[in-house]
MIDO-538227 format. One line per 3 residues: number of its first residue (from 0); their letters; for each residue x, y negated, z of C-alpha. Coordinates in nm, 4 decimals. Layout:
N
NUM = a = X Y Z | ...;
! end
This chain:
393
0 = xxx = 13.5946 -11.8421 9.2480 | 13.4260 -11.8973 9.5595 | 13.1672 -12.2368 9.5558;
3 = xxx = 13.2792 -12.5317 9.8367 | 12.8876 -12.5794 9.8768 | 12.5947 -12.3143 9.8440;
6 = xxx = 12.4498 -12.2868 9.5169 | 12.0748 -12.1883 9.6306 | 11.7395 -12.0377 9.4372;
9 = xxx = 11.4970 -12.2702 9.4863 | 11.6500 -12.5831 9.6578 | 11.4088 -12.8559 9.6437;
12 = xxx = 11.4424 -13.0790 9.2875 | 11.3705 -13.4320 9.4080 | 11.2351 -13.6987 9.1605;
15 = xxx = 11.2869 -14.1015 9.2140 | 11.3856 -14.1928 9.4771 | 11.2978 -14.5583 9.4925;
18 = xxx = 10.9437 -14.4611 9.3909 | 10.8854 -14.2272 9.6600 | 10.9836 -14.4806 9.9271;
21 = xxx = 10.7671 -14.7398 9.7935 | 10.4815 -14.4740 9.7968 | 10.5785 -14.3975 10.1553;
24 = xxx = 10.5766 -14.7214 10.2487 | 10.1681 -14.7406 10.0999 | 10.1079 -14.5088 10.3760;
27 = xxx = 10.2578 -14.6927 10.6049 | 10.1050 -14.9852 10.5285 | 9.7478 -14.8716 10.5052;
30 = xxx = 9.7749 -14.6376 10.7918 | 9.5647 -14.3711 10.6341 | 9.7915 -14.0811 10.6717;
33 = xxx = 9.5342 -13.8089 10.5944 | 9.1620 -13.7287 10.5216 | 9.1948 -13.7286 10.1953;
36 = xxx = 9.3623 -14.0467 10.1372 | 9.3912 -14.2229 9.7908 | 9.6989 -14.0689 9.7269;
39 = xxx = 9.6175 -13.6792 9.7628 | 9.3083 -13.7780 9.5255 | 9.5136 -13.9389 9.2565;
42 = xxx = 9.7795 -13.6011 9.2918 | 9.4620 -13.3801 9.2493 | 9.3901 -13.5964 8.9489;
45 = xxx = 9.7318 -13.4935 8.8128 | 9.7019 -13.2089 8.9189 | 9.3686 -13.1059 8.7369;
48 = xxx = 9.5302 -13.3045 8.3931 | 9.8236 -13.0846 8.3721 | 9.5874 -12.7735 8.4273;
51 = xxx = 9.3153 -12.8543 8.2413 | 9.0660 -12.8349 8.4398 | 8.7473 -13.0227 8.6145;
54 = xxx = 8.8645 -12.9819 8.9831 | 9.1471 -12.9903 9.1924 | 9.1302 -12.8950 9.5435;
57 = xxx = 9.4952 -13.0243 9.6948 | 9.5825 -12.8510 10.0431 | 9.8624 -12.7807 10.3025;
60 = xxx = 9.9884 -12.4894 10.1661 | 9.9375 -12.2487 9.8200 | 9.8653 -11.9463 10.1566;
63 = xxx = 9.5476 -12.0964 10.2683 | 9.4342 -12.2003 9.9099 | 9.4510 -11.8237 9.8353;
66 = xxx = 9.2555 -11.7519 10.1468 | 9.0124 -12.0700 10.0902 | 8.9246 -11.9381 9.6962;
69 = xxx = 8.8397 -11.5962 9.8056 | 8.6565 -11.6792 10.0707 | 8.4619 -11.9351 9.8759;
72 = xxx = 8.4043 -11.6651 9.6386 | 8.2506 -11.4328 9.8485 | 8.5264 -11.1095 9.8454;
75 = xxx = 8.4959 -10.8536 10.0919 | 8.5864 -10.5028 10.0618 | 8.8741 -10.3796 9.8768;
78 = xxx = 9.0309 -10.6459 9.6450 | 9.2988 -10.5057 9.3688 | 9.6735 -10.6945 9.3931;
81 = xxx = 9.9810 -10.6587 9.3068 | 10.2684 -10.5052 9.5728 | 10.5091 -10.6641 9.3708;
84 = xxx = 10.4729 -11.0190 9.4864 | 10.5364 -11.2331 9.7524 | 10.3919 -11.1060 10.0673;
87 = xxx = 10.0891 -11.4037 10.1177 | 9.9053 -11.2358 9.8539 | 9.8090 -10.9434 10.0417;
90 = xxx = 9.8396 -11.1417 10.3699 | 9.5322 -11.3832 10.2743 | 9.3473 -11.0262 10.2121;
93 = xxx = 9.3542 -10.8773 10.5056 | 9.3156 -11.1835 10.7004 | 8.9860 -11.2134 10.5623;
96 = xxx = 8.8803 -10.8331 10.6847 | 8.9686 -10.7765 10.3378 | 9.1477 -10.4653 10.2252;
99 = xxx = 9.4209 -10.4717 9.9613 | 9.4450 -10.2102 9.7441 | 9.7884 -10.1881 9.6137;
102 = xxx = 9.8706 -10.1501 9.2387 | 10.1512 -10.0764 9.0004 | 10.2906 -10.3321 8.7330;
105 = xxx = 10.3751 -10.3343 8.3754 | 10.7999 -10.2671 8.3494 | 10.8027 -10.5391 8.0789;
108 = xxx = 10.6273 -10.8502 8.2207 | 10.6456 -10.7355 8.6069 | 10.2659 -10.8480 8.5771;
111 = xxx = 9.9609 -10.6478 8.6888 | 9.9293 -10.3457 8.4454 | 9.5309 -10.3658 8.3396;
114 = xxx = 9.4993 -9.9695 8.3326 | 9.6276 -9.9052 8.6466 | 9.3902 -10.1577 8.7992;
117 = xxx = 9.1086 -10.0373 8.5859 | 9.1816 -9.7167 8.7554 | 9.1685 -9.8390 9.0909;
120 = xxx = 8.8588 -10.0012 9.0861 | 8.5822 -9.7910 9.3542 | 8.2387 -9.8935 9.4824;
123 = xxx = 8.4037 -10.1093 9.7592 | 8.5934 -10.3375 9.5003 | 8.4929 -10.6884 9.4718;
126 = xxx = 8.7825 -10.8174 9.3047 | 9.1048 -10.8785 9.1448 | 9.3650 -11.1247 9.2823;
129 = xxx = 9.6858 -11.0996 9.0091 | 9.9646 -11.3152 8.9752 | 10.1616 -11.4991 8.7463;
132 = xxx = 10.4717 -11.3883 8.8338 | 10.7650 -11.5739 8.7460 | 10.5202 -11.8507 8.5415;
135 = xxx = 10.4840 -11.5779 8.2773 | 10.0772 -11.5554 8.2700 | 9.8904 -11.2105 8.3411;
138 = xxx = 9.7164 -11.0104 8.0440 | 9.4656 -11.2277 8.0832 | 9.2029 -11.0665 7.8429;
141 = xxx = 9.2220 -10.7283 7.9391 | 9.1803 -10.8023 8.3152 | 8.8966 -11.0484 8.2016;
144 = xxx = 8.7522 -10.7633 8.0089 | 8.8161 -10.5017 8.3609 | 8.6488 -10.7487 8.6099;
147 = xxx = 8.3346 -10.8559 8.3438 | 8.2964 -10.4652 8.2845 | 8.2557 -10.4139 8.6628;
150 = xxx = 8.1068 -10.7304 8.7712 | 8.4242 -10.8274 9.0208 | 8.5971 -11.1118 9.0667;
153 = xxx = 8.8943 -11.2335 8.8939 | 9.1501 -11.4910 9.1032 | 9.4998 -11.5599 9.0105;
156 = xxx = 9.8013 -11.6642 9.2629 | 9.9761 -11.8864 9.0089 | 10.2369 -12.0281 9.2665;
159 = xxx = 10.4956 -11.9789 9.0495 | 10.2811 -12.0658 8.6838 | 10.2384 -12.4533 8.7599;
162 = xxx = 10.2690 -12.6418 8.3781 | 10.2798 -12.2685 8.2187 | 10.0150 -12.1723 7.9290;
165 = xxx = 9.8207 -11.7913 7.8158 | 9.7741 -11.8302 7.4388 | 9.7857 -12.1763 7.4489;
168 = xxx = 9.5508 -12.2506 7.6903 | 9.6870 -12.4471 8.0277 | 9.7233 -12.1354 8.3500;
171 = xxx = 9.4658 -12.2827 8.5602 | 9.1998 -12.2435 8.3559 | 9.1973 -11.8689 8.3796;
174 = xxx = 8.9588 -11.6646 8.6122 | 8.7450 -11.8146 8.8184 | 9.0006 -11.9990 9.0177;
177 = xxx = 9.4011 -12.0227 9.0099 | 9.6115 -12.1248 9.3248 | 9.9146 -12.3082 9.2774;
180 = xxx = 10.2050 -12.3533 9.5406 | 10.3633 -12.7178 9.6051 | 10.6269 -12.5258 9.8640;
183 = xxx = 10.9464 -12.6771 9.9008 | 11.0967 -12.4080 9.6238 | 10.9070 -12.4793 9.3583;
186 = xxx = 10.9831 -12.6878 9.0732 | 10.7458 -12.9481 9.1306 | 10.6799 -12.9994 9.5140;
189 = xxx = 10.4838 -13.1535 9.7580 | 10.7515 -13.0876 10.0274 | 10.4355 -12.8160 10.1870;
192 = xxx = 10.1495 -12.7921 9.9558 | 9.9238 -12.5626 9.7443 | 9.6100 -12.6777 9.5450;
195 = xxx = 9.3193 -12.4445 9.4210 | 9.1645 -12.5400 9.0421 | 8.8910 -12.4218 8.8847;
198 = xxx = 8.5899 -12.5713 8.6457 | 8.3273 -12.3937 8.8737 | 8.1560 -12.6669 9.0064;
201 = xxx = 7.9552 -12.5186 9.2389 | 8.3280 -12.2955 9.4146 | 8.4828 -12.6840 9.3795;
204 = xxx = 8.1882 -12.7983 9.6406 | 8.2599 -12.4824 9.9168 | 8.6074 -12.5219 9.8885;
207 = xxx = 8.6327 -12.9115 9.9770 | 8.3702 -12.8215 10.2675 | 8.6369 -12.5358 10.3923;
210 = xxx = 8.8947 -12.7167 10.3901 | 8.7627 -12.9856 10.6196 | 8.6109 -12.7867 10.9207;
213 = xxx = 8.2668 -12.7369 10.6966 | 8.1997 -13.1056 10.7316 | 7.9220 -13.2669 10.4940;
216 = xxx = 7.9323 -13.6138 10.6566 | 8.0968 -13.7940 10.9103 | 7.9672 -13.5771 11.2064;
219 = xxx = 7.7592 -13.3031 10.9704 | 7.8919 -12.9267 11.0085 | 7.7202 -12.7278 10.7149;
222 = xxx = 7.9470 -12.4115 10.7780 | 8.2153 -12.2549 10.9511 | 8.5406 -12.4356 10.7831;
225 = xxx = 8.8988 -12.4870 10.8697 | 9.2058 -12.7731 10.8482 | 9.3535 -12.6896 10.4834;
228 = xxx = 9.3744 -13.0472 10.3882 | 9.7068 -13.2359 10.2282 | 9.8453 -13.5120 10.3759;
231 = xxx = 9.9422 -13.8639 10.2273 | 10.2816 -13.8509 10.2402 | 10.2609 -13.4555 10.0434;
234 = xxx = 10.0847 -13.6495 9.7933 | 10.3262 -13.9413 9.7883 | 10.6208 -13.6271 9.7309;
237 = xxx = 10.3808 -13.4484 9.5177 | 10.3131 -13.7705 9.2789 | 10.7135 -13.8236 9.2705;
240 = xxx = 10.7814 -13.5086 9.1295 | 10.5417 -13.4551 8.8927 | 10.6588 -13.7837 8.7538;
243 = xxx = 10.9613 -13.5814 8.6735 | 10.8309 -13.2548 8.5840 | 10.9202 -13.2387 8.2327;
246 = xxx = 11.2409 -13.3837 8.2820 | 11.3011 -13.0356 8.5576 | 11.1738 -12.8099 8.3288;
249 = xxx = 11.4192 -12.9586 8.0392 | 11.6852 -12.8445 8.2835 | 11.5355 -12.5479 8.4104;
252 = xxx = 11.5084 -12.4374 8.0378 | 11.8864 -12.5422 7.9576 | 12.0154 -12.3332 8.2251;
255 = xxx = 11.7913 -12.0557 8.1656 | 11.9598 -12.0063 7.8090 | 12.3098 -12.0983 7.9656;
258 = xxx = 12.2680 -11.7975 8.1942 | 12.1447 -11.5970 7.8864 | 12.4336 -11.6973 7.6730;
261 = xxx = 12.7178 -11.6402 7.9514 | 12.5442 -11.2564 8.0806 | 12.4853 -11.1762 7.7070;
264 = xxx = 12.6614 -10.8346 7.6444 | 12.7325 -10.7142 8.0485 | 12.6073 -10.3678 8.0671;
267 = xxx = 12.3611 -10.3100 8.3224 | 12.2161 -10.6612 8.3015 | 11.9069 -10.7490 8.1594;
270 = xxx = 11.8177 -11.1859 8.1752 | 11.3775 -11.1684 8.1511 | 11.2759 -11.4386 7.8519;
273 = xxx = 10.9835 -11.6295 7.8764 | 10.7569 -11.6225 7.5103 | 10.8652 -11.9336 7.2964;
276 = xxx = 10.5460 -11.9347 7.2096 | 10.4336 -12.0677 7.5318 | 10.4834 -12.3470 7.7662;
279 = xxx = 10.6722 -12.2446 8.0318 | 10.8462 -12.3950 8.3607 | 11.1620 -12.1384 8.3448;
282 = xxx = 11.1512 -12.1917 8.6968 | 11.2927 -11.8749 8.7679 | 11.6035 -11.7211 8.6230;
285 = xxx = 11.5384 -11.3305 8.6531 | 11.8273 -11.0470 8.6120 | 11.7174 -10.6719 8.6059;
288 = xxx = 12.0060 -10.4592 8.7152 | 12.0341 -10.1514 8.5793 | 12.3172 -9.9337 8.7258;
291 = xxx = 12.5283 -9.7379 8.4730 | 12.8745 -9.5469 8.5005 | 13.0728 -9.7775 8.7555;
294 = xxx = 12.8519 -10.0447 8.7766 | 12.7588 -10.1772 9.1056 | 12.3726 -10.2186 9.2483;
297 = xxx = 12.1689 -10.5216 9.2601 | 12.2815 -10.4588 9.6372 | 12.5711 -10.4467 9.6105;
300 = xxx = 12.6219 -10.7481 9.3742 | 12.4011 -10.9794 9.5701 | 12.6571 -10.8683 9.8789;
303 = xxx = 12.9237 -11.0328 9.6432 | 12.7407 -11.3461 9.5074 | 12.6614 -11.4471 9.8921;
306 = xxx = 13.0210 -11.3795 9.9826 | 13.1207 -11.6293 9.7101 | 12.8854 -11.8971 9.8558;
309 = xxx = 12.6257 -11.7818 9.5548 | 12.3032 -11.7409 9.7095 | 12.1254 -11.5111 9.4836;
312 = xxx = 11.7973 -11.3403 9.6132 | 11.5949 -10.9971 9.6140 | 11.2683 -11.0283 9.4502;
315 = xxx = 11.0505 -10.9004 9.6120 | 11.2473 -10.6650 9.8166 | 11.1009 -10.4615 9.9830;
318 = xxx = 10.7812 -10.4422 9.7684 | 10.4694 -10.5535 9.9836 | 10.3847 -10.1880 10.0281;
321 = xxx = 10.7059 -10.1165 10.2332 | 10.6269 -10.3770 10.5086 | 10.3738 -10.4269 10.8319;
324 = xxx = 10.1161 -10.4004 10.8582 | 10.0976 -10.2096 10.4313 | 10.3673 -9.9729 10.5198;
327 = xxx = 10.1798 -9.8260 10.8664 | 9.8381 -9.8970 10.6984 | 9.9267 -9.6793 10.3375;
330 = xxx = 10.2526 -9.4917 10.4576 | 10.2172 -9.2625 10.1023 | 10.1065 -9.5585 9.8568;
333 = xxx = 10.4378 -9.5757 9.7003 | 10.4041 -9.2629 9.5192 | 10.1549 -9.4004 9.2620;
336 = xxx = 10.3846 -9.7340 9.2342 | 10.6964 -9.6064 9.0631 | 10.7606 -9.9391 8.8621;
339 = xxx = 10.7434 -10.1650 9.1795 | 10.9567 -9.9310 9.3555 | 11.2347 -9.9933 9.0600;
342 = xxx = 11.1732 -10.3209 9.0187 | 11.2365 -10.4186 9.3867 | 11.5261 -10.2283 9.3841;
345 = xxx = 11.7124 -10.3827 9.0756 | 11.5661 -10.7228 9.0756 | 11.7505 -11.1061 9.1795;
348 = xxx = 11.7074 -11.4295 9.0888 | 11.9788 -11.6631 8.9980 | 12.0514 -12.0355 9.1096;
351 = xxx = 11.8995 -12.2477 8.9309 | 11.6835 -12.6325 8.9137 | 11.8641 -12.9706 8.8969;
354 = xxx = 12.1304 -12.8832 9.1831 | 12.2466 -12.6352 8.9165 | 12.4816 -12.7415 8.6130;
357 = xxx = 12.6492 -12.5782 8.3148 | 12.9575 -12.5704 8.4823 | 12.8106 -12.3761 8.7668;
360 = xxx = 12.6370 -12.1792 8.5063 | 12.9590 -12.0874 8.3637 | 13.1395 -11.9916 8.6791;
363 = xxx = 12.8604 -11.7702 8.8447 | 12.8368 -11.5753 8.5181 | 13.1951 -11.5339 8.4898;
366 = xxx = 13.1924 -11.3939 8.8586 | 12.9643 -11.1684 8.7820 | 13.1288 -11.0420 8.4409;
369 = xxx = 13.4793 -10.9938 8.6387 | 13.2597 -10.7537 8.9336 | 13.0412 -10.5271 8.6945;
372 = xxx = 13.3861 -10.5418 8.4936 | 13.5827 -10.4207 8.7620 | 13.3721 -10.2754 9.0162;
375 = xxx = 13.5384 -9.9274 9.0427 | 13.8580 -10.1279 9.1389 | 13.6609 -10.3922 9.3497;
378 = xxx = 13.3901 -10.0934 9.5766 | 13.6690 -9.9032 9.7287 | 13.8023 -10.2293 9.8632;
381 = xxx = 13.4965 -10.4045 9.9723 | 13.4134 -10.0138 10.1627 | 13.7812 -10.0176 10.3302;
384 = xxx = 13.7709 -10.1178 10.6645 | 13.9791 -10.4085 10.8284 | 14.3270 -10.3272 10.9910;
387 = xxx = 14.2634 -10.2863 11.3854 | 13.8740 -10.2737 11.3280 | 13.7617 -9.9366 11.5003;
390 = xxx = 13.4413 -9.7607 11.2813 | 13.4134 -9.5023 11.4992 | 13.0745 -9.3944 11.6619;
! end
């Protein structure tokens, strides 16, 4: 059963080819490979179509886009996030002297849950920074209703939301600014990239100034700033793929309800849907496992998937609380975050993107059936120790 070649989470999905070259070769040609050359502005174009909104800030990364839109809008303080999430979220925070304050999520959508933060909120909070997490959108309303109520801020890390929608209406057009990630992973990529959008003119004009040193002119400093910008040839990747988005999320949404179809009826497995309602990237195919009887742990079956060349990944395990600086800084936080400590204990994500196929599909599943199937036969095995290997201490 084992795979001849890794299947991965997140390996890059690469669009044309022959079109990417001939952008590369623009570059070349015109020798403007940065400074925001024509083609980062025409991928912030595309960018701001596909979310809807009147600006697009494109930069080097979706980590300093987080840390550009908060400071452009002013946080300090204690900001609300999530724990359950990748690990920039709170790391943009704190870099900014600004201190996280960790909360809970809703079991169903893994998602900010609005009364916990609403419950959270003190005299030092300024703001909210939730996440989209696995491109299904926030509640947006009731956090809207939570931040308007007590005059904070409301940001979103969408780095996984890219091309998702809330109620029909595009994710990037929530809050007063979104952040999406262009990383390598995602399913449309700048290589390294991240762009900030928002229809606040006014945050639009301090974020293009921070991400270019605070410049005004060609040799006019307004304000402390700092080197965010994209490069030409991230556009020219950037412009490739989004040429192929919905092609990738056609595929990502085939495999999605291949891997649905194959895990339907394994006890202890749960597949996360996206709303059919919605527009979504299914960028991310999500498994909760829930031990019962014999079954074995997310552990343990992740431990099995990589041993099979199946390279299946923890999300987000540990949570953010659990690791340095969080874990010195708020050693007893965990108690009041019961459904992140469960979730990062029982949740993986499953190969998936255009280097994925049915037939891969079909196989991983079917690997999976035959361990949860016959774990109590398999766990003894796996625990015995090689012949000659010495375990003593």
């Amino acid at each position: 059963m084992s795979f001849s070649s890794p299947l991965h989470v997140g390996r890059p999905n690469l669009g044309s080819r022959r079109r990417l070259l001939s952008r590369v070769r623009s570059v070349l040609d015109r020798r403007w490979l940065t400074n925001d050359g024509p083609l980062v502005r025409e991928f912030e174009r595309e960018v701001a179509r596909v979310a809807g909104t009147a600006h697009c800030i494109a930069l080097c990364n979706a980590t300093l886009g987080l840390e550009l839109a908060i400071s452009a809008a002013g946080l300090s303080g204690e900001v609300i996030v999530p724990s359950f999430t990748f690990v920039a979220t709170p790391h943009v925070l704190l870099w900014r002297g600004i201190t996280p304050v960790f909360c809970d999520v809703d079991p169903r959508t893994h998602n900010l849950d609005p009364a916990q933060v609403e419950a959270l909120v003190s005299p030092k909070t300024t703001g909210v920074l939730a996440v989209h997490l696995w491109g299904r959108p926030c509640d947006v309303e009731a956090l809207e209703a939570i931040t308007e109520r007590h005059k904070l801020t409301l940001l979103f890390d969408a780095a996984h939301a890219f091309g998702c929608s809330y109620r029909g209406r595009p994710v990037g057009r929530l809050g007063l600014a979104e952040v999406f990630s262009f990383h390598a992973t995602k399913f449309v990529n700048s290589a390294e990239g991240g762009a900030v959008v928002t229809d606040d003119d006014e945050l639009a004009d301090r974020l293009r100034l921070l991400r270019n040193f605070g410049f005004t002119g060609y040799d006019t400093v307004a304000q402390l700033g700092i080197n965010a910008k994209m490069s030409e040839f991230a556009g020219a990747v950037g412009l490739t793929n989004l040429e192929s988005m919905d092609e990738v999320i056609e595929v990502n949404r085939s495999n999605h309800a291949a891997y649905r179809e194959e895990l339907a009826g394994i006890e202890g497995l749960c597949v996360l849907d996206f709303d059919p309602r919605e527009r979504s990237n299914y960028q991310y195919v999500v498994v909760e496992v829930d031990v019962r009887g014999d079954g074995p742990t997310r552990d343990a079956l992740v431990d099995v998937l990589h041993a099979e060349n199946v390279l299946a990944r923890r999300y987000f395990s540990p949570g953010c609380h659990r690791v340095e600086p969080y874990r010195s800084m708020f050693p007893d936080v965990g108690s009041r975050l019961p459904v992140t400590e469960r979730l990062a204990g029982s949740v993986l994500t499953l190969p998936t993107g255009t280097a994925v196929n049915r037939d891969d599909i079909v196989k991983v599943c079917a690997l999976i059936r035959f361990v949860t199937k016959r774990w109590a036969e398999i766990a003894p095995r796996l625990a015995a120790p090689s012949p000659g290997e010495d375990h003593r201490a």
